[in-house]
MOPAC internal coordinates of N, CA, C and O (Angstrom, degrees):
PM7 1SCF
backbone

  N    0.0000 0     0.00 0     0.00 0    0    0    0
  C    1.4577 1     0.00 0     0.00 0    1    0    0
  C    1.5301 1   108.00 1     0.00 0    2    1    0
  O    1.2310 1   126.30 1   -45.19 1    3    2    1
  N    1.3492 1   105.49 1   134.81 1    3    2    1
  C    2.0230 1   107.90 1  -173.75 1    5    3    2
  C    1.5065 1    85.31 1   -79.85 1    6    5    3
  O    1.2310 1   120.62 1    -1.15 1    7    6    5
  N    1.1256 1   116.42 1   178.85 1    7    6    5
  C    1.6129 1   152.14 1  -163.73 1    9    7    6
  C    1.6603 1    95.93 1  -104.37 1   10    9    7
  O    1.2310 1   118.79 1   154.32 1   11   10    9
  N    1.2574 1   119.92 1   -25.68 1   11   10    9
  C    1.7772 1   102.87 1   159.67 1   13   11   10
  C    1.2593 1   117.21 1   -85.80 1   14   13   11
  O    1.2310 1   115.09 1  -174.70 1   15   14   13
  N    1.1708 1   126.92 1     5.30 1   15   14   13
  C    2.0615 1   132.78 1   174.12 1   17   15   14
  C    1.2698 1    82.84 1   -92.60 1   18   17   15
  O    1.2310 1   122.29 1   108.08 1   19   18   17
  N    1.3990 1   113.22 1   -71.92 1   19   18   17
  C    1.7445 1    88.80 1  -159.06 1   21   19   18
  C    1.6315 1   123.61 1   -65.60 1   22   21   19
  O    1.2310 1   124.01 1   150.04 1   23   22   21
  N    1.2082 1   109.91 1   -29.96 1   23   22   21
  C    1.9771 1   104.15 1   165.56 1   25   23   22
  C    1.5348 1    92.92 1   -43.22 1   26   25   23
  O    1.2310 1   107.14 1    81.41 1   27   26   25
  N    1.1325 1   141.55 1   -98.59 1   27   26   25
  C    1.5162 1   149.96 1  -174.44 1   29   27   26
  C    1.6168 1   123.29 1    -2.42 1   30   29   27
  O    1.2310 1   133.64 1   131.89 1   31   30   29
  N    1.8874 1    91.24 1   -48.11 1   31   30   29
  C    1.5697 1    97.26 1  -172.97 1   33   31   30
  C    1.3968 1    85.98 1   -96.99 1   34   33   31
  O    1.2310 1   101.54 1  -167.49 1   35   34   33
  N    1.7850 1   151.27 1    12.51 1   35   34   33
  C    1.4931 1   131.84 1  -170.00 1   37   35   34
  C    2.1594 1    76.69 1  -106.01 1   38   37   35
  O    1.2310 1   123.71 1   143.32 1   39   38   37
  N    1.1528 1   110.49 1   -36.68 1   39   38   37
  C    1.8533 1   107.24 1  -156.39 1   41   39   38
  C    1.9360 1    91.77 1   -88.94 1   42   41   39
  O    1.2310 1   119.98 1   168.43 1   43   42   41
  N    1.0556 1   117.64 1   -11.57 1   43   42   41
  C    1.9117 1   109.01 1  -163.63 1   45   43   42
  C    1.3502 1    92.29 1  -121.42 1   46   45   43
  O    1.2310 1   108.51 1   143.06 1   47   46   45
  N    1.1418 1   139.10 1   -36.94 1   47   46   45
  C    1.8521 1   135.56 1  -134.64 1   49   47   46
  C    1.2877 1   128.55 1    48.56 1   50   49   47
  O    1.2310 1   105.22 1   -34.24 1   51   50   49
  N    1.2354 1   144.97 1   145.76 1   51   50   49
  C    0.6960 1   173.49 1  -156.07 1   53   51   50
  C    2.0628 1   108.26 1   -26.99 1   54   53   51
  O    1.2310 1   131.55 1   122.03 1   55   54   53
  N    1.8039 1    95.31 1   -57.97 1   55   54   53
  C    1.1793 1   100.01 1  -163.07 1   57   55   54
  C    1.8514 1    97.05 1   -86.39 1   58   57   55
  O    1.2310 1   122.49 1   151.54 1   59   58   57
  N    1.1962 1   112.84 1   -28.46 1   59   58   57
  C    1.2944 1   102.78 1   178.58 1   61   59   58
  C    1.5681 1   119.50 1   -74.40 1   62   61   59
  O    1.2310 1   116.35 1   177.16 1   63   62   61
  N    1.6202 1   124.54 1    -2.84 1   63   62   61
  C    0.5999 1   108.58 1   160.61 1   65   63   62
  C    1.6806 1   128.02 1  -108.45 1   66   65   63
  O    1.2310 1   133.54 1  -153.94 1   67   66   65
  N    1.0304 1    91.44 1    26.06 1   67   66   65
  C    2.0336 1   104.41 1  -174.90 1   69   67   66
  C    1.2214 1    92.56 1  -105.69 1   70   69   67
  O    1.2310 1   117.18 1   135.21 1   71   70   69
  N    1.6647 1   122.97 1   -44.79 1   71   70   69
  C    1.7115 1   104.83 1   160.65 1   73   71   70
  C    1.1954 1   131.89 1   -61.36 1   74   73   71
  O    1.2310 1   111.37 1   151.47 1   75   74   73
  N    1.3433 1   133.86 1   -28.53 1   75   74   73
  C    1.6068 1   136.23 1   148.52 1   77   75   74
  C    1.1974 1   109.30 1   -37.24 1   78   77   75
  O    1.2310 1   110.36 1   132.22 1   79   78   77
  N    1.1227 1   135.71 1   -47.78 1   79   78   77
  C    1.5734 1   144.74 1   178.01 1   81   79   78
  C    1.9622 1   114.30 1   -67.96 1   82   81   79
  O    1.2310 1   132.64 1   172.89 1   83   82   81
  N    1.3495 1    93.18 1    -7.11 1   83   82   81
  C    1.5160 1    95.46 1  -150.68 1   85   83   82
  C    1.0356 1   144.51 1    68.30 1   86   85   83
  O    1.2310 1   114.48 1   176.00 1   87   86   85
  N    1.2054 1   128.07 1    -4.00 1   87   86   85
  C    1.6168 1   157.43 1   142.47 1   89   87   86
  C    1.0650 1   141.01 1   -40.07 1   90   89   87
  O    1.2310 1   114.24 1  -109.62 1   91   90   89
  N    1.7025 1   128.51 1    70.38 1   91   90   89
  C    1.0262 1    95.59 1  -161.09 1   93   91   90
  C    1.9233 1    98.59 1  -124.64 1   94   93   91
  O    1.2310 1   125.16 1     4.47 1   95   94   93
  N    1.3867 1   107.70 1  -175.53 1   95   94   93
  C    1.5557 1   117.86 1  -172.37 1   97   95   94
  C    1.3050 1   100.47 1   -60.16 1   98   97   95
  O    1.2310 1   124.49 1    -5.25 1   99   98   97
  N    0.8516 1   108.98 1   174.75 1   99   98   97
  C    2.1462 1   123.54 1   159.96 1  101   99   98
  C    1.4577 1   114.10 1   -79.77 1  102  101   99
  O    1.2310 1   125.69 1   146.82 1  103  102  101
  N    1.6809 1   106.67 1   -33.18 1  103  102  101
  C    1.3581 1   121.04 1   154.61 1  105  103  102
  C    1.3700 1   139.94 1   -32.78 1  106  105  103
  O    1.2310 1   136.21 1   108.38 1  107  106  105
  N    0.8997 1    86.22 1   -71.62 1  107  106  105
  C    2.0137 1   109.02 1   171.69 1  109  107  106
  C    1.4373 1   110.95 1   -70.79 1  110  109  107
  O    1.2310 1   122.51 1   148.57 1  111  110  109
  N    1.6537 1   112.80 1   -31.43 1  111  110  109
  C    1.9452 1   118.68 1   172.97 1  113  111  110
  C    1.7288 1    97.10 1   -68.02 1  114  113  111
  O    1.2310 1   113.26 1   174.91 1  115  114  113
  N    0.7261 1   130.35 1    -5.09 1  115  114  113
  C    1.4080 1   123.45 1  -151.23 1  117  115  114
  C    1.1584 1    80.75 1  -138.68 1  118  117  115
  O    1.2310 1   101.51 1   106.03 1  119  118  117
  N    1.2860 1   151.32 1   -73.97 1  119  118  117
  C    1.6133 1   106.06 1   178.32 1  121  119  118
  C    1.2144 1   149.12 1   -46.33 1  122  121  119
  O    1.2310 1   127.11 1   143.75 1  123  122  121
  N    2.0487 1   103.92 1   -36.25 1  123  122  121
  C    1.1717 1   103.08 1   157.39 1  125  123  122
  C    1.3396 1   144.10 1   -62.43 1  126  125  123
  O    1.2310 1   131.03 1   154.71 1  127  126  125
  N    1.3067 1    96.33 1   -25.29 1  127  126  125
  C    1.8924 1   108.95 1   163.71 1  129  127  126
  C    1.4671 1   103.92 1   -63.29 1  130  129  127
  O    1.2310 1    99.60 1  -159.17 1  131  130  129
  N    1.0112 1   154.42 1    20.83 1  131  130  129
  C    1.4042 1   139.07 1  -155.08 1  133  131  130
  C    1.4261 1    98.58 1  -157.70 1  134  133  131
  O    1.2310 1   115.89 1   150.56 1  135  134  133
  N    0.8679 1   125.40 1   -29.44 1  135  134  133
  C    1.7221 1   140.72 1   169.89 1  137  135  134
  C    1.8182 1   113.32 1   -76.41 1  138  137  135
  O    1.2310 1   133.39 1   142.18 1  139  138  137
  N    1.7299 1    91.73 1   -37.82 1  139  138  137
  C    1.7061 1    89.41 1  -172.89 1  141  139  138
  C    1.3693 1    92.56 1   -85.09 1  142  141  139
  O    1.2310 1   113.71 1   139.89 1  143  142  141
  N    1.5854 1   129.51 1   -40.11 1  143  142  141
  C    1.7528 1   109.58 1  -169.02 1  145  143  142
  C    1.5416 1    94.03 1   -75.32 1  146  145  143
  O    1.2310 1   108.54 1   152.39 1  147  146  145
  N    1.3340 1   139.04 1   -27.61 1  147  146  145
  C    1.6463 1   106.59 1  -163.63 1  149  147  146
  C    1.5783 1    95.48 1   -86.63 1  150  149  147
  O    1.2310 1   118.40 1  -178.64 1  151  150  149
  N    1.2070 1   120.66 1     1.36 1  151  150  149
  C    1.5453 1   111.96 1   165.73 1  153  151  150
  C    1.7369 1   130.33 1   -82.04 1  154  153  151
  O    1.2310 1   133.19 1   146.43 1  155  154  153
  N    1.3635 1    92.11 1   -33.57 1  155  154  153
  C    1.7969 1   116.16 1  -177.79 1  157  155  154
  C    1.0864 1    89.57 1   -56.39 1  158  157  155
  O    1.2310 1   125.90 1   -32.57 1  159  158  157
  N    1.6460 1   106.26 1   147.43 1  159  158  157
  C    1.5490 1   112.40 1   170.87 1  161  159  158
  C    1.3877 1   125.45 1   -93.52 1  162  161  159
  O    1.2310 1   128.70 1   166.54 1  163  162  161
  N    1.5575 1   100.85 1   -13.46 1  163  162  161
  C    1.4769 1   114.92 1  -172.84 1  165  163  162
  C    1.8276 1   104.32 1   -91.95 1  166  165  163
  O    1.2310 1   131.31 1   176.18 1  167  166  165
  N    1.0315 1    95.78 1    -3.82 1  167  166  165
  C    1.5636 1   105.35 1  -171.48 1  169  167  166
  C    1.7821 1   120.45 1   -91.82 1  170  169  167
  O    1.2310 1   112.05 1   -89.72 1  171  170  169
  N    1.1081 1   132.61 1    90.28 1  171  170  169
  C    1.5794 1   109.71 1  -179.00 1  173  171  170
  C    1.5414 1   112.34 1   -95.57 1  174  173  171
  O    1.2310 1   124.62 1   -89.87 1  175  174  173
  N    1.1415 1   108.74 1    90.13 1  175  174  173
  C    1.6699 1   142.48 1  -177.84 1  177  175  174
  C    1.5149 1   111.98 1   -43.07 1  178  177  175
  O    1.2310 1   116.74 1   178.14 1  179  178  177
  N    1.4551 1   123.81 1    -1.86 1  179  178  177
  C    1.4600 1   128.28 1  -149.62 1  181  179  178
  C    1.7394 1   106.57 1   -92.45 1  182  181  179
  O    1.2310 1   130.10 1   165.53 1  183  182  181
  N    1.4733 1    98.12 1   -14.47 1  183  182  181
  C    1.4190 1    97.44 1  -168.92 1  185  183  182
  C    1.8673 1    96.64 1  -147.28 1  186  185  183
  O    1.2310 1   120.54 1  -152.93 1  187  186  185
  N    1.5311 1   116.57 1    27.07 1  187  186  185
  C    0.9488 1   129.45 1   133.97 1  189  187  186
  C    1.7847 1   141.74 1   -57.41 1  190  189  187
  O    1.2310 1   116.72 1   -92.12 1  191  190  189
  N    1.1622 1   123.85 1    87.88 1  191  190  189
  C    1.9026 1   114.58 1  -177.14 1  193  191  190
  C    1.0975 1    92.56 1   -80.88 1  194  193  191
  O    1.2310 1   114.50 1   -37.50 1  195  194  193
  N    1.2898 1   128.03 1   142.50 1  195  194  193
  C    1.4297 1   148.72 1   158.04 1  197  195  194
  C    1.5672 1   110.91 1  -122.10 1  198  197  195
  O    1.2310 1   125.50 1   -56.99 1  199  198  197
  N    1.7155 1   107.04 1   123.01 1  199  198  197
  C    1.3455 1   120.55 1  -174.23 1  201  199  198
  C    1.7767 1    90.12 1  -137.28 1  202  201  199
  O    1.2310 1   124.98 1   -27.37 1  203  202  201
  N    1.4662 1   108.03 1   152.63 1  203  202  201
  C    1.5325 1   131.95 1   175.33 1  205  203  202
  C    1.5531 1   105.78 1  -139.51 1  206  205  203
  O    1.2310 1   118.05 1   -48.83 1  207  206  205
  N    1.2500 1   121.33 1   131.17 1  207  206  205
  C    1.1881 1   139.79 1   141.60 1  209  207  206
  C    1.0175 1   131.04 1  -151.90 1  210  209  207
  O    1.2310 1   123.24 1   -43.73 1  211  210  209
  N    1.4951 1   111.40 1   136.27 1  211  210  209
  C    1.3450 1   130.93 1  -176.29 1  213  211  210
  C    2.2739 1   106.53 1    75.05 1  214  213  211
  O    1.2310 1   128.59 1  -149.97 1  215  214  213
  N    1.2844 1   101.05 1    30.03 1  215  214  213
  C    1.9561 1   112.89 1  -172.53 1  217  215  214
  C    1.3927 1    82.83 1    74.18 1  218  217  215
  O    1.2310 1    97.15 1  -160.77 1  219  218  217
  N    1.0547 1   158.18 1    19.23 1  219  218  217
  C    1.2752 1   149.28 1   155.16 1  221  219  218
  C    1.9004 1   126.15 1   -76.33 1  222  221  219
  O    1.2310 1   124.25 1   -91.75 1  223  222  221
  N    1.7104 1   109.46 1    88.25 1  223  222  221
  C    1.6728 1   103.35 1   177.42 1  225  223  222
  C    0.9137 1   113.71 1   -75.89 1  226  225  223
  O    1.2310 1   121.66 1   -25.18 1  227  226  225
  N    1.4372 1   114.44 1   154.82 1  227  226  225
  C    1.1861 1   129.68 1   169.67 1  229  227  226
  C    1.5245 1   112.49 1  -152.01 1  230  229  227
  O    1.2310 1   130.05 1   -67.95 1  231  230  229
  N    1.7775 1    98.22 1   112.05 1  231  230  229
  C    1.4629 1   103.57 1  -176.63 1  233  231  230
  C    1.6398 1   109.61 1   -93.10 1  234  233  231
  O    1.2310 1   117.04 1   -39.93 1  235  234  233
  N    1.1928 1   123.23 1   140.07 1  235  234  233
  C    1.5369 1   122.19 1  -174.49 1  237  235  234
  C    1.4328 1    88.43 1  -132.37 1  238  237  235
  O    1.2310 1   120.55 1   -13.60 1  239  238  237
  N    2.1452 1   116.56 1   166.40 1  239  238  237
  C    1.1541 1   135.50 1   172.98 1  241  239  238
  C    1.2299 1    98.30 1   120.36 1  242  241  239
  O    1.2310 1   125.91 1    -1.32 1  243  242  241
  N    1.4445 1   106.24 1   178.68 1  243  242  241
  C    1.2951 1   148.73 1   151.09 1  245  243  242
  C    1.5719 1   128.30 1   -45.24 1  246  245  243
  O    1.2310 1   104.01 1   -72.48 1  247  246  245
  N    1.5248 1   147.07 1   107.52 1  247  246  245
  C    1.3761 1   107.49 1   161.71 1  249  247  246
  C    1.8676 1    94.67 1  -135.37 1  250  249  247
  O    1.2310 1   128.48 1    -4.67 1  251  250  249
  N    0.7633 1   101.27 1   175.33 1  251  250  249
  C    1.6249 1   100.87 1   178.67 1  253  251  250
  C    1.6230 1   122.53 1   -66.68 1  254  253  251
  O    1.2310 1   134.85 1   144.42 1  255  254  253
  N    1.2166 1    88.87 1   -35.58 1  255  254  253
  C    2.2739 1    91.05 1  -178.87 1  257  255  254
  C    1.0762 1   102.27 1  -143.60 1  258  257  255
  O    1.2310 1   132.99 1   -37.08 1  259  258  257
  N    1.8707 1    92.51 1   142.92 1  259  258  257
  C    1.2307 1   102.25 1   178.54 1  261  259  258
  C    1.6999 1   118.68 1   -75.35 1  262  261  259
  O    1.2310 1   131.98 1  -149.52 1  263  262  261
  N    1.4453 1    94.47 1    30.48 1  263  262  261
  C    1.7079 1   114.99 1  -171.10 1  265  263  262
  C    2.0543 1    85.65 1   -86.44 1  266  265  263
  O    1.2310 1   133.23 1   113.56 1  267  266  265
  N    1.4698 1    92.04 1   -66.44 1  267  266  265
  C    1.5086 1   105.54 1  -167.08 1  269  267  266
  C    1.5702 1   100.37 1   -65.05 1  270  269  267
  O    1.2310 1   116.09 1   168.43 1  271  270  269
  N    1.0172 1   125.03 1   -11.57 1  271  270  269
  C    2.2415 1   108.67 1  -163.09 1  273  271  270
  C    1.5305 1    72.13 1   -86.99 1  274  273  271
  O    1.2310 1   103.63 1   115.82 1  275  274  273
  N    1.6144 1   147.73 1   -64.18 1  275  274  273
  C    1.2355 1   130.62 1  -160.67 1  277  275  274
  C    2.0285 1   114.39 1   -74.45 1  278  277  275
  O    1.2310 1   124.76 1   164.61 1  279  278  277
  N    1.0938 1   108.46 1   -15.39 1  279  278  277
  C    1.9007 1   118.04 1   167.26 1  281  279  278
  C    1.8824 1    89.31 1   -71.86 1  282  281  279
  O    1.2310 1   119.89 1   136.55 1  283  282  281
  N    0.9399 1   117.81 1   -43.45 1  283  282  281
  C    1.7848 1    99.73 1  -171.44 1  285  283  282
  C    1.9117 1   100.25 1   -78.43 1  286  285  283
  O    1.2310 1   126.14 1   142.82 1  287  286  285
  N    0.6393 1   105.80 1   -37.18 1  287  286  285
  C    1.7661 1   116.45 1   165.99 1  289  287  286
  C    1.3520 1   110.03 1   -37.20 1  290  289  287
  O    1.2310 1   127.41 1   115.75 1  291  290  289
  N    1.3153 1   103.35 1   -64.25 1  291  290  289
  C    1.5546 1   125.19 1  -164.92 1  293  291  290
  C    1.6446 1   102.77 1   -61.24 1  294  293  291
  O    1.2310 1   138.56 1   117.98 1  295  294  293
  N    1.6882 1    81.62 1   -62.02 1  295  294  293
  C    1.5214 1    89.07 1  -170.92 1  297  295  294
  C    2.2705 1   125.16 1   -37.06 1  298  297  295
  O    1.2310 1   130.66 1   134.60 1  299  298  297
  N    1.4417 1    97.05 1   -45.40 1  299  298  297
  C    1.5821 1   108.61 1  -175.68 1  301  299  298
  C    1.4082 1   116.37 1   -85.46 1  302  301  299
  O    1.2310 1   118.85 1   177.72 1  303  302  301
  N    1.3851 1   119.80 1    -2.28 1  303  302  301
  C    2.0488 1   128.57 1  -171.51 1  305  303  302
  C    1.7280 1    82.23 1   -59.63 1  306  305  303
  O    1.2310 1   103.31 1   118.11 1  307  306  305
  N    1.2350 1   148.27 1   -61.89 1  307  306  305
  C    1.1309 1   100.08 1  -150.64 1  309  307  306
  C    1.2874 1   100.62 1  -122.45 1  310  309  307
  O    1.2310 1   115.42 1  -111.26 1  311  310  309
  N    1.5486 1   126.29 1    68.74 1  311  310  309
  C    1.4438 1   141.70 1   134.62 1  313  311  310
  C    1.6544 1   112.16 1   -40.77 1  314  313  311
  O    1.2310 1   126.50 1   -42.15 1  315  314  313
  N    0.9614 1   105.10 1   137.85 1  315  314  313
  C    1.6799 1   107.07 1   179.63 1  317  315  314
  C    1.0012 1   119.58 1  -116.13 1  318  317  315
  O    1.2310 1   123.95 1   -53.67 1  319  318  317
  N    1.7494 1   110.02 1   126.33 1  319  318  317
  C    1.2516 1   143.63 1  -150.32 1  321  319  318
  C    1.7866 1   124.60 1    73.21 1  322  321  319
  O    1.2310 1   130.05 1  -169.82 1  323  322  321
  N    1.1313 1    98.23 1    10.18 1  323  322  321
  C    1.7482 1   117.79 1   154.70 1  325  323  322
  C    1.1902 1   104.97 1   -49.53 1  326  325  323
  O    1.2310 1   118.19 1   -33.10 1  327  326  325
  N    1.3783 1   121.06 1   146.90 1  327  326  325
  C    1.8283 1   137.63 1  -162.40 1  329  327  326
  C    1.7636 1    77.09 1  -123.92 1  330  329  327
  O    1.2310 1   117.57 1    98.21 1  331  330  329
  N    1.4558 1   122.23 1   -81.79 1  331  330  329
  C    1.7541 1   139.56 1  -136.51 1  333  331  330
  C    1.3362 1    82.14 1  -132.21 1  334  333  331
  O    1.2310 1   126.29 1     2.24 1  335  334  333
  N    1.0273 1   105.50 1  -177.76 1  335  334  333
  C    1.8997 1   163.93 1   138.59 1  337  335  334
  C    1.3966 1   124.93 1  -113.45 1  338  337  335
  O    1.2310 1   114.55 1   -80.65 1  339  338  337
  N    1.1020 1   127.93 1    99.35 1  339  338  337
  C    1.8200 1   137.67 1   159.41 1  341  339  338
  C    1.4173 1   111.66 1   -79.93 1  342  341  339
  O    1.2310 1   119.25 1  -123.74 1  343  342  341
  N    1.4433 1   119.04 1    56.26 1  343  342  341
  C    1.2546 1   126.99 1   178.07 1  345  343  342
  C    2.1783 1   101.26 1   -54.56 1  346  345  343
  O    1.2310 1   129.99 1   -71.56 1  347  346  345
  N    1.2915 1    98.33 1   108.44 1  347  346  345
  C    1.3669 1   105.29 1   173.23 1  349  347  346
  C    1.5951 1   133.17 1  -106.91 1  350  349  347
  O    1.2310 1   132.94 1   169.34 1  351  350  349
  N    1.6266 1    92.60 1   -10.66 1  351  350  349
  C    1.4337 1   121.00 1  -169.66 1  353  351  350
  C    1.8466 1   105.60 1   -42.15 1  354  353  351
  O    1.2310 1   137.48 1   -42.50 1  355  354  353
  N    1.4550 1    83.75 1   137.50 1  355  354  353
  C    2.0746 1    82.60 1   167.12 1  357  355  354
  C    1.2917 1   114.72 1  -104.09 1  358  357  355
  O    1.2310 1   121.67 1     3.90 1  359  358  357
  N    1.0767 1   114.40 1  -176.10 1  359  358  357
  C    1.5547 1   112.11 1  -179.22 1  361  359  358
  C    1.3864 1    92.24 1  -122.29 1  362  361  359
  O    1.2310 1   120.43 1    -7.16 1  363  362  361
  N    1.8827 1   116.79 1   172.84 1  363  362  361
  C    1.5388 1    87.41 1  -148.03 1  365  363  362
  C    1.7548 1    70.01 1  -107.92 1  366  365  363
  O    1.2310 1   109.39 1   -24.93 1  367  366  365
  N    1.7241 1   137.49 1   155.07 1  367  366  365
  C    1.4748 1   136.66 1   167.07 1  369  367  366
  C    1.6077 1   105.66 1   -39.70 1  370  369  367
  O    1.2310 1   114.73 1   -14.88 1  371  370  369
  N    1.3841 1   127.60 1   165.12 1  371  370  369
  C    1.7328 1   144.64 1   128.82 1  373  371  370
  C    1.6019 1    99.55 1   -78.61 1  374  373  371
  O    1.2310 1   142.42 1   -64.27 1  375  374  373
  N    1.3800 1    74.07 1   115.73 1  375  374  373
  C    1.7520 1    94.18 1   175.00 1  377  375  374
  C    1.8081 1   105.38 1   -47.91 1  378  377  375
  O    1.2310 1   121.80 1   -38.71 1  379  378  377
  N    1.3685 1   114.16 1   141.29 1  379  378  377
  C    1.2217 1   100.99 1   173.12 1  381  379  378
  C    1.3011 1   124.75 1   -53.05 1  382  381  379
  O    1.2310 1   125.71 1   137.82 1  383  382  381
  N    1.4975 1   106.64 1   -42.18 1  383  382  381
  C    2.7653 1    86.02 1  -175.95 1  385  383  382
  C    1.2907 1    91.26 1   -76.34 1  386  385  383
  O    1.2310 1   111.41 1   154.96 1  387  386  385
  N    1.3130 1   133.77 1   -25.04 1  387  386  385
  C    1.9235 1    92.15 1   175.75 1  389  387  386
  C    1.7854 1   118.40 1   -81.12 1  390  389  387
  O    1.2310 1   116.12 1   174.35 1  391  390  389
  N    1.1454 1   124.97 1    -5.65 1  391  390  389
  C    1.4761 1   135.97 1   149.17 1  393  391  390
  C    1.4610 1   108.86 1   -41.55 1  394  393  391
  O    1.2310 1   128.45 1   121.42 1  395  394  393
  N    1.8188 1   101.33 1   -58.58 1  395  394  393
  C    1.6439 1   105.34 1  -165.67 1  397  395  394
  C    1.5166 1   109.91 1   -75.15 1  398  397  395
  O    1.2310 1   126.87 1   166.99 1  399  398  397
  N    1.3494 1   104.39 1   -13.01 1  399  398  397
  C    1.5063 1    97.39 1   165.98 1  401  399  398
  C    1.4174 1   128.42 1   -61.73 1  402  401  399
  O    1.2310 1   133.77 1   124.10 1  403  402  401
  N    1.3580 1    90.98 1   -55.90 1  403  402  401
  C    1.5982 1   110.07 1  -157.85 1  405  403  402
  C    1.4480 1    95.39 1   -64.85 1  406  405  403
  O    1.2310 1   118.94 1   151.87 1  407  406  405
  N    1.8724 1   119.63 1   -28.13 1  407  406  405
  C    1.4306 1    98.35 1  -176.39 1  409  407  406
  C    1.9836 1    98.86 1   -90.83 1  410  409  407
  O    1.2310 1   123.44 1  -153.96 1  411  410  409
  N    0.6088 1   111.01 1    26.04 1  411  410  409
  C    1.9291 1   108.68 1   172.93 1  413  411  410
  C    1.5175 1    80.89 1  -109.63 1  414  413  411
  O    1.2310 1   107.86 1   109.43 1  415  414  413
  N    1.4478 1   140.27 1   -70.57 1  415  414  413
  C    0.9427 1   118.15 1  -165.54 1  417  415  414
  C    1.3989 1   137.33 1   -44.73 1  418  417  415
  O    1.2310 1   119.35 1   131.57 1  419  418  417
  N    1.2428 1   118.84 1   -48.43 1  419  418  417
  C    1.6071 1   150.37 1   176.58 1  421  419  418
  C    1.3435 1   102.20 1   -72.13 1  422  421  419
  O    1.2310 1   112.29 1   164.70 1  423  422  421
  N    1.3957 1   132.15 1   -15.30 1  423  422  421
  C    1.4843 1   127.73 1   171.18 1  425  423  422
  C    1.6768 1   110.27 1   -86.56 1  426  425  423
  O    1.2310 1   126.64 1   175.99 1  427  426  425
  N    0.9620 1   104.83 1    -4.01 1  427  426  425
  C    1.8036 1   109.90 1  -158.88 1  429  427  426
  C    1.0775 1   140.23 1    60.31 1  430  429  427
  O    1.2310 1   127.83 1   173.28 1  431  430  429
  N    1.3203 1   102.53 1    -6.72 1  431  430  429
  C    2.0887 1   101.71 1  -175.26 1  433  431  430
  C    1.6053 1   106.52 1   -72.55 1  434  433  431
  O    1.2310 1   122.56 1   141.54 1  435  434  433
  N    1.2068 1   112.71 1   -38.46 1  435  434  433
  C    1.3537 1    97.87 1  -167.97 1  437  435  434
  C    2.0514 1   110.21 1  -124.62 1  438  437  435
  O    1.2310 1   119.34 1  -138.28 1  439  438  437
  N    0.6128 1   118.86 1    41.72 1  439  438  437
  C    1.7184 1   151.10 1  -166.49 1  441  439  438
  C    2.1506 1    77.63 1   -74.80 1  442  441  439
  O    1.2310 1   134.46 1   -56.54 1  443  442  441
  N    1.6879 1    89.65 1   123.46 1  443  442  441
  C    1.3966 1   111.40 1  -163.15 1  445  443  442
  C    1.4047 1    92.93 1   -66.40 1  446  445  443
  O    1.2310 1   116.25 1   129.05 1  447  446  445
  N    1.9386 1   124.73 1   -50.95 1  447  446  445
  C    1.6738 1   119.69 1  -167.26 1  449  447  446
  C    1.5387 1   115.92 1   -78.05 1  450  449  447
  O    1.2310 1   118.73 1  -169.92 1  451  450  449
  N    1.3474 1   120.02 1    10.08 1  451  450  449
  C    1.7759 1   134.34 1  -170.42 1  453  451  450
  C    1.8807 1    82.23 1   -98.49 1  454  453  451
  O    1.2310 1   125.55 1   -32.29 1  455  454  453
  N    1.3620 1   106.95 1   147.71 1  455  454  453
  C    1.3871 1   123.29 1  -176.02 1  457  455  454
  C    1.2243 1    96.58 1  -140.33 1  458  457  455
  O    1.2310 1   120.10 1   180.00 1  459  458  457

């Protein structure tokens, strides 16, 4: 290491200077991933896992729509020093009788405001 890295890493530390470099931990990717979904509004972050290795995300869980598993997607693309996204998220099923509704409903025979 030359004697101008270490002035840099003695006046910044460590992580501020691996982001100067563009470099950063899996650590620090992973907090910032975790800061931007519990901030997003479209995002409910509660049953989001977020893991990084190697700049590699990977969001795992539950969320309700496959509106929100791609809004948590969206939300982290431009984390810095991100490699991917391993978008793993599920969407959560429609219980089957509200399925069987919606198809009685949407069929017309039995449509609750028809008399």
């Amino acid at each position: 290491m030359n004697r101008n890295t270490s002035i840099h890493e003695q006046n910044y530390g460590q992580d501020e200077f691996l982001d100067a470099l563009n470099i950063r931990s899996d650590d620090r990717i992973e907090e910032d991933v975790c800061n931007i979904l519990l901030k997003d509004k479209d995002v409910d972050a509660s049953k989001i896992e977020v893991s990084v290795k190697d700049g590699v995300v990977t969001l795992a869980g539950t969320v309700d729509s496959r509106e929100t598993r791609f809004a948590a997607e969206r939300a982290v693309v431009g984390v810095m020093g991100l490699k991917d996204i391993q978008n793993k998220l599920k969407t959560k099923k429609i219980p089957k009788t509200f399925s069987k509704r919606l198809e009685v409903n949407f069929s017309g025979s039995e449509h609750p405001d028809q008399e």
